[in-house]
N, C-alpha and C positions, 0 to 999 in steps of 0.2 A: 326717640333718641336720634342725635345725627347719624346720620350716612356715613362717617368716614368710624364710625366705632365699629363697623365689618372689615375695614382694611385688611388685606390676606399678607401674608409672608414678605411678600414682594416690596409691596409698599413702605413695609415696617423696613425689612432690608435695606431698603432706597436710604427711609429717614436716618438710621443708625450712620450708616458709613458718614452722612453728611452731620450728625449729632457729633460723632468725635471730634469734626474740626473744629466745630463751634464749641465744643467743650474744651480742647484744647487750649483757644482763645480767652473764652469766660477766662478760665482758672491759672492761665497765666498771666493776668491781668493781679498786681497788687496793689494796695492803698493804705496809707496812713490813716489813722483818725478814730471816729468812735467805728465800733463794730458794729456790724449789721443784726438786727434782732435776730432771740434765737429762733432753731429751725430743726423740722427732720435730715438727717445727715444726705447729703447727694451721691445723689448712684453717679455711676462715672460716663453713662450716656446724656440720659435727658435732664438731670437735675433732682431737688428734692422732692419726686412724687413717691415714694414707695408704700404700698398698700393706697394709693390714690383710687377712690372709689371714684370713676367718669360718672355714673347716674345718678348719684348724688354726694357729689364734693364739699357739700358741706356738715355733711357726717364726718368726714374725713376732718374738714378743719375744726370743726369740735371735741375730736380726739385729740388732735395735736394742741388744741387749746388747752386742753388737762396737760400735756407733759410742757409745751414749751410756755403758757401763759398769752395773756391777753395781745400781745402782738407775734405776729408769726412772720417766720422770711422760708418762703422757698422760692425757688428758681424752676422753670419749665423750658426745656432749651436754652433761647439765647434771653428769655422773657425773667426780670423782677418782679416776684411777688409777694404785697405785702399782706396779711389776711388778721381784719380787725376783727377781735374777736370778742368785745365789753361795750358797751353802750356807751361806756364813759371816755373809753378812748376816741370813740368814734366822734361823739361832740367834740373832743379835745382838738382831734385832728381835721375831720371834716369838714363840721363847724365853724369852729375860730381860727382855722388856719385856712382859711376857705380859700384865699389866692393862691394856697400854695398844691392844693390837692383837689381842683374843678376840672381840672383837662380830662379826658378821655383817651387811651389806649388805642393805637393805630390794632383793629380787627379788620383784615381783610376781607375776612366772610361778608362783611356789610355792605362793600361796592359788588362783590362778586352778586351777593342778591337781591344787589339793587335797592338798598335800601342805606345807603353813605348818605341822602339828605336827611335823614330820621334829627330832630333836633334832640334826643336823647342822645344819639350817638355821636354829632356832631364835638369838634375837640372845641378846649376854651378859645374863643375867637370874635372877633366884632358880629358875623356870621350867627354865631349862636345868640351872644347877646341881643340880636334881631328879631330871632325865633324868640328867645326866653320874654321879650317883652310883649310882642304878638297875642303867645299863649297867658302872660302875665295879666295882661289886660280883659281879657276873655272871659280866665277862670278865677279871678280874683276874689277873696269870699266875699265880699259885699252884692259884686256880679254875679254870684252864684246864685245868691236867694232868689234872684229873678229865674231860674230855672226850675223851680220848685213846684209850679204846678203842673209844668211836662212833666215832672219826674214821678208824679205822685199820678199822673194820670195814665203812665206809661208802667206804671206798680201796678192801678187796675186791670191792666191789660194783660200782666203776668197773671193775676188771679184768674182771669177767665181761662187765659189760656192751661193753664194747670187744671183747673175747674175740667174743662173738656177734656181734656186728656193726660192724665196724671202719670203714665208709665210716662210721657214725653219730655218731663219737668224739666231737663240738663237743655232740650229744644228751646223751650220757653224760657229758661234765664239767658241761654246765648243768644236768643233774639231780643230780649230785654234789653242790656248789655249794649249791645248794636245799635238798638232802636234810640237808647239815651243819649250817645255820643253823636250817631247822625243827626240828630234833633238839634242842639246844643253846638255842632257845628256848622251843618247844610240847612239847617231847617229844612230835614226833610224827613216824613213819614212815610215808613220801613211798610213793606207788605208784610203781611202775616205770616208769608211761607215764600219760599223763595225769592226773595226780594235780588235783584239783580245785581245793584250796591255791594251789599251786603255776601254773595253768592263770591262773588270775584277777588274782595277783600280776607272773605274768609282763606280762600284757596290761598295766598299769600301770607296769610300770619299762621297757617298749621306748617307752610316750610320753614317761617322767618325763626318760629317758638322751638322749633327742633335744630338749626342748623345755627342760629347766632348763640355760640357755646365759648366761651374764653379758651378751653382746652384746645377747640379744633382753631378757632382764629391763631392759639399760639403754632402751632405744627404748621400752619401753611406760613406764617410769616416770619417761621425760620426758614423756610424751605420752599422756595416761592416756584421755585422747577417743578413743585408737584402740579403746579395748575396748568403749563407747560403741555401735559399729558394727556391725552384723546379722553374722552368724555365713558369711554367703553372700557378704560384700565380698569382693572378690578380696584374698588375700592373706593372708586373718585363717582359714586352716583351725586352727588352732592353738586357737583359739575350739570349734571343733565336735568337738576333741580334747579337749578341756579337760573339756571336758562328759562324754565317755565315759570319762577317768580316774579324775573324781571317781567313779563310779559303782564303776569296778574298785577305789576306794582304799578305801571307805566299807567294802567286803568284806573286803579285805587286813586293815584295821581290826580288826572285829569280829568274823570268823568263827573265824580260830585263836585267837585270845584266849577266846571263850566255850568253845569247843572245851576249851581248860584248864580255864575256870572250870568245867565239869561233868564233867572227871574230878577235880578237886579237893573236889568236891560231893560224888563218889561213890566219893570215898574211894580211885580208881584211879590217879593220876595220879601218876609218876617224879618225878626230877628235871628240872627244867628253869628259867629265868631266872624265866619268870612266877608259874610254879607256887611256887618258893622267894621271890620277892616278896611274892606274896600270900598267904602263909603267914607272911612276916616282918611283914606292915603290917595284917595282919587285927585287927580291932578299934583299931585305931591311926587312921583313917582315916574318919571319922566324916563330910567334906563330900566323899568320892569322889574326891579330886583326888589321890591318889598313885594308886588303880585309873587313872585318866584319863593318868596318866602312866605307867605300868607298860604298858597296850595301846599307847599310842605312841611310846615305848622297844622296845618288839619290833617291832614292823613297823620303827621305824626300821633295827635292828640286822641284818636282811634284808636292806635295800635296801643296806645299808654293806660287805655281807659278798658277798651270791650275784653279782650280776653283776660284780663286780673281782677275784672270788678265781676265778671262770670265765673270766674275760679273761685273768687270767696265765697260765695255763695254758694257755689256749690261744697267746698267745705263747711258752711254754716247747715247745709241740710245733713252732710254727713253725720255735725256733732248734734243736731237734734234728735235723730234716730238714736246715735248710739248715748244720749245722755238725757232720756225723757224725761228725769226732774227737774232737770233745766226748764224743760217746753213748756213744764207744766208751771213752774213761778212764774216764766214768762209770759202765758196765757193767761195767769192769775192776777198778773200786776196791769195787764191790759185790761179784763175784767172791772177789776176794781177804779181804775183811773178814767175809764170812757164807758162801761159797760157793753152789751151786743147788741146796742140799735143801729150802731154804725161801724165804721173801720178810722182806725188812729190816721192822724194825719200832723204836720210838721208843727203844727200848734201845740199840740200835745206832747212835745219832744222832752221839754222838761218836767213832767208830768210822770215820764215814761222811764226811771235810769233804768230801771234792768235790761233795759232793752239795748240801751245804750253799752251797758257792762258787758253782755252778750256781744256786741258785734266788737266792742276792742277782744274780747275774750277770742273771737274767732280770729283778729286778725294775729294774736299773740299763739294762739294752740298751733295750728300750722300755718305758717305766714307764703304766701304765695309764691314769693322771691327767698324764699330760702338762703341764698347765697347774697343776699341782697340784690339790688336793679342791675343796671350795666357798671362794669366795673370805671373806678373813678383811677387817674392818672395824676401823678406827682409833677408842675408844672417847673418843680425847682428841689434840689438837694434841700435836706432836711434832717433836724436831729430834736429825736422826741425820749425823752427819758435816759438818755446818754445812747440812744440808739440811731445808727447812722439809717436815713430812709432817702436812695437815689432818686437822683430827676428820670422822668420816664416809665416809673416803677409803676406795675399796676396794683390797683386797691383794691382789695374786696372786705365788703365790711358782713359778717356771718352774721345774720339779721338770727337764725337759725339758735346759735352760741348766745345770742342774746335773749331771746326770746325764752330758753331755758338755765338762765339766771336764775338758781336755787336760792341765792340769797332773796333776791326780788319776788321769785314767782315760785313760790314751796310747789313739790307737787308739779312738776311742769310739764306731764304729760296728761294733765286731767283739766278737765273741760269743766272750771271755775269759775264764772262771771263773776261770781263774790269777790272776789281777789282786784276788782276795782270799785268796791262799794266800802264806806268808812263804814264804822260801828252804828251811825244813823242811816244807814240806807243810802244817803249820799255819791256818788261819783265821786274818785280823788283824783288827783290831777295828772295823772299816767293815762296818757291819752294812747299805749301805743305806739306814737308815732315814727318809731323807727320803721316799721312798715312802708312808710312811703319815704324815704332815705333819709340822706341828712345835705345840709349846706345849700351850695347854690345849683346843685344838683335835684332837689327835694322835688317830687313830682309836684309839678301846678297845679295840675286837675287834681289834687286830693280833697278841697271842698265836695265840688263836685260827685267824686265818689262817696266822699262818707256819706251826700246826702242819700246818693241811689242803695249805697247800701242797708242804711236805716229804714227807709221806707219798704224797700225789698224787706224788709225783716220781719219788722212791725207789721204789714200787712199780711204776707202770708204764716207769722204767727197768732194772727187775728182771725183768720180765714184756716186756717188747716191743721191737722196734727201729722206730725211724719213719725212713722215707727215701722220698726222691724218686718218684712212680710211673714208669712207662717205657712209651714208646709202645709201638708193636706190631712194633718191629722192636729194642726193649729197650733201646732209648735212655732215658737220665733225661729228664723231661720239665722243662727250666727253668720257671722264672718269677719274674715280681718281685712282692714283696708288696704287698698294697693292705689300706688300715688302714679301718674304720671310724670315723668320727669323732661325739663326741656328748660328755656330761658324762663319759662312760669312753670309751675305746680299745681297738680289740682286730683281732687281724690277719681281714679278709675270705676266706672260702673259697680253699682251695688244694690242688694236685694233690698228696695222702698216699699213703706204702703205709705200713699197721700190721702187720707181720707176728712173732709170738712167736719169743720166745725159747729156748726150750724146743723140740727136736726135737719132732713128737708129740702138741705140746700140744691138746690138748682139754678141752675144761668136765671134765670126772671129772679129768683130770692137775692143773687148776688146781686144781681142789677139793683137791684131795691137800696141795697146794702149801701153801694156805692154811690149813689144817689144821694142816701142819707148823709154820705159823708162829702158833699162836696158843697 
């Protein structure tokens, strides 16, 4: 959770006195025209948050989805918000009205930790559209299938390493995760443990994932005096945080980027996003500003890719444990389609739907971004269904609200893969994909992901069975999930047995294994 969700008396004290003028202001402000969608009623300090759950707000806006309907208005301080709550709306608006709803939300958290070049965060601007084509070209799916044998060779590597040590498995997919994105951007291969890359980057996205929060960004950017304030006020640790990201980001920045830039020097250097940039724009580039943008286009593409594509996964071992007949069709349909001479591989994808149905099913059961990605910003006044929607408004589309579509998805807290399979076995064409947003916001790297996801899947349900541990009198040992909550989601430690598939199996069998399949 952020840092500023301990703020003491003082602090709140601070904000209140200065929330009334700015409330005073708000609400003597009037306008003709259509009305603003409905909403929870405003409290007479900060706006319409009451019963505002901070650790997970989009519980909250799925509440108020039931009383006020598919679009929501509330207000946070001096901050518009509008909170998309149907899948259908969000095409309608995100979508097809894409020039009107691409901007981004001024969050001051993001210069404060160092992280205002992120091309996700960046507002609509020539700027970004530099970024977006950079990363466009990179991860584009045609471009993508050329990363398919990293990815599948970087699955084998998760297998051994689970293989050796199986209490370690959340170790082994966050170096997976890492290892795919480094690859695919630096072309560069991760150490198996500690990798120094990796070490310095992590340190910077466990502050970036807890402190870039729309709640906290709207409180400092009504109240800009709070930053003002010695680093030791009570309440502002977030301040002394702030300070040792920029430091970790400054390195994220620069180090694997140069790291290309001198195997590109020396003539050694593969493929990779930066390396094929900076070979397209060399000599092109005369005031530095595509270089400038090419180093923060790959760090962005890191932070976009390793902690969410390590979150699902780790939700996807979650619902194997707690939903073994999933694992077991799973396992069966792998059987049946390849047999156990070898391990599935991207040829076999059509071959393979349940597996397929299985990973949309994880991205739909708990979706990572709950609240959806970073919130999207209204570039122009707007009127959607006779409702009026201001310039500057921020968006939030409840991927969450969507995802628990009773009409769409019966049943939506059960862990269903069938529920993307026609009456023949078939895939239907619900891919999902609000999981990775909507419009010209949509994450780039979502080929890329699905692919590291699928082969993550397929392999270690080729290779493993995960189920419940048992006490010591061989009892399944229950439990109920506990989620970590932050700018992503992802299930909190829990009682696993990983134990193979394979009678016998040992590092030389696996090896055999994967041999077979390459």
């Amino acid at each position: 959770m952020s840092s500023l969700t301990a703020t003491n008396l003082t602090v709140i004290a601070l904000l209140s006195a200065g929330a009334l003028v700015v409330n005073r202001i708000v609400f003597s402000k009037s306008r003709d025209g259509p009305p603003l969608p409905p909403g929870p009623p405003p409290t007479p300090v900060v706006g319409n948050i009451r019963g505002f759950d901070a650790s997970a707000p989009w519980l909250t806006y799925t509440e108020w989805a039931a009383v006020y309907g598919d679009l929501v208005y509330s207000r946070f301080f001096n901050q518009d918000i509008i909170i998309i709550n149907s899948e259908e709306v969000a095409r309608d608006l995100l979508d097809c009205r894409s020039h009107i709803y691409s901007d981004r939300p001024v969050m001051v958290t993001n210069d404060l930790i160092g992280i205002g070049f992120n091309s996700v965060l960046l507002r609509y601007s020539p700027k970004w559209r530099l970024h977006r084509r950079l990363l466009h070209q990179a991860f584009k799916q045609d471009n993508s299938l050329s990363f398919h044998p990293m990815q599948l060779r970087k699955a084998h590597q998760l297998l051994r390493g689970v293989l050796e040590s199986p209490q370690k498995y959340e170790e082994h997919i966050r170096l997976h995760s890492g290892s795919v994105i480094m690859s695919a951007v630096y072309d560069y291969e991760t150490a198996p443990r500690d990798d120094p890359f990796l070490t310095v980057i992590d340190k910077a996205i466990t502050i970036v994932v807890e402190e870039v929060q729309a709640h906290v960004a709207a409180i400092l950017g009504a109240f800009p005096f709070i930053l003002s304030l010695p680093p030791w006020f009570p309440g502002l640790s977030i301040k002394r945080r702030a300070t040792l990201c920029r430091q970790y980001v400054a390195k994220w920045l620069s180090e694997p980027f140069e790291y290309v830039q001198a195997r590109v020097k020396s003539g050694t250097s593969g493929p990779s996003m930066v390396s094929d940039a900076l070979e397209k724009w060399q000599n092109r580039d005369e005031s530095g500003e595509v270089a400038t943008a090419i180093r923060e286009a790959a760090a962005t593409a890191f932070l976009a890719a390793s902690d969410t594509t390590a979150s699902t996964l780790r939700v996807f071992v979650l619902a194997m444990v707690l939903y073994p007949e999933v694992q077991e069709r799973a396992w069966s349909s792998i059987q049946s389609a390849i047999g156990t001479a070898r391990l599935p591989d991207f040829d076999d994808r059509t071959s393979l739907p349940y597996i397929d149905a299985v990973l949309r099913e994880t991205l739909r059961w708990h979706p990572v971004l709950p609240a959806g990605s970073v919130p999207h910003a209204t570039y122009a006044d707007d009127i959607y269904n006779g409702y009026y929607i201001p310039k500057g408004a921020m968006i939030l589309s409840n991927t969450w609200a969507m995802t628990r579509n009773e009409a769409k998805y019966p049943n939506p807290e059960k862990f269903v893969p069938e529920r993307f399979l026609d009456g023949n076995g078939a895939l239907t064409d619900d891919t999902c994909d609000m999981a990775f947003g909507f419009g010209r916001r949509v994450c780039v790297g979502r080929h890329l992901a699905d692919a590291s996801l699928w082969s993550c899947m397929a392999l270690m349900l080729a290779a493993f069975k995960f189920s419940k541990q048992k006490d010591e009198k061989g009892i399944d040992i229950d439990f109920e999930p506990r989620w970590f909550s932050g700018l992503a989601t992802h299930p909190l430690p829990f009682p696993c047995k990983i134990t193979p598939r394979h009678e016998g199996m040992d590092m030389a069998k696996l090896n055999a294994l994967i041999e077979a399949s390459i």
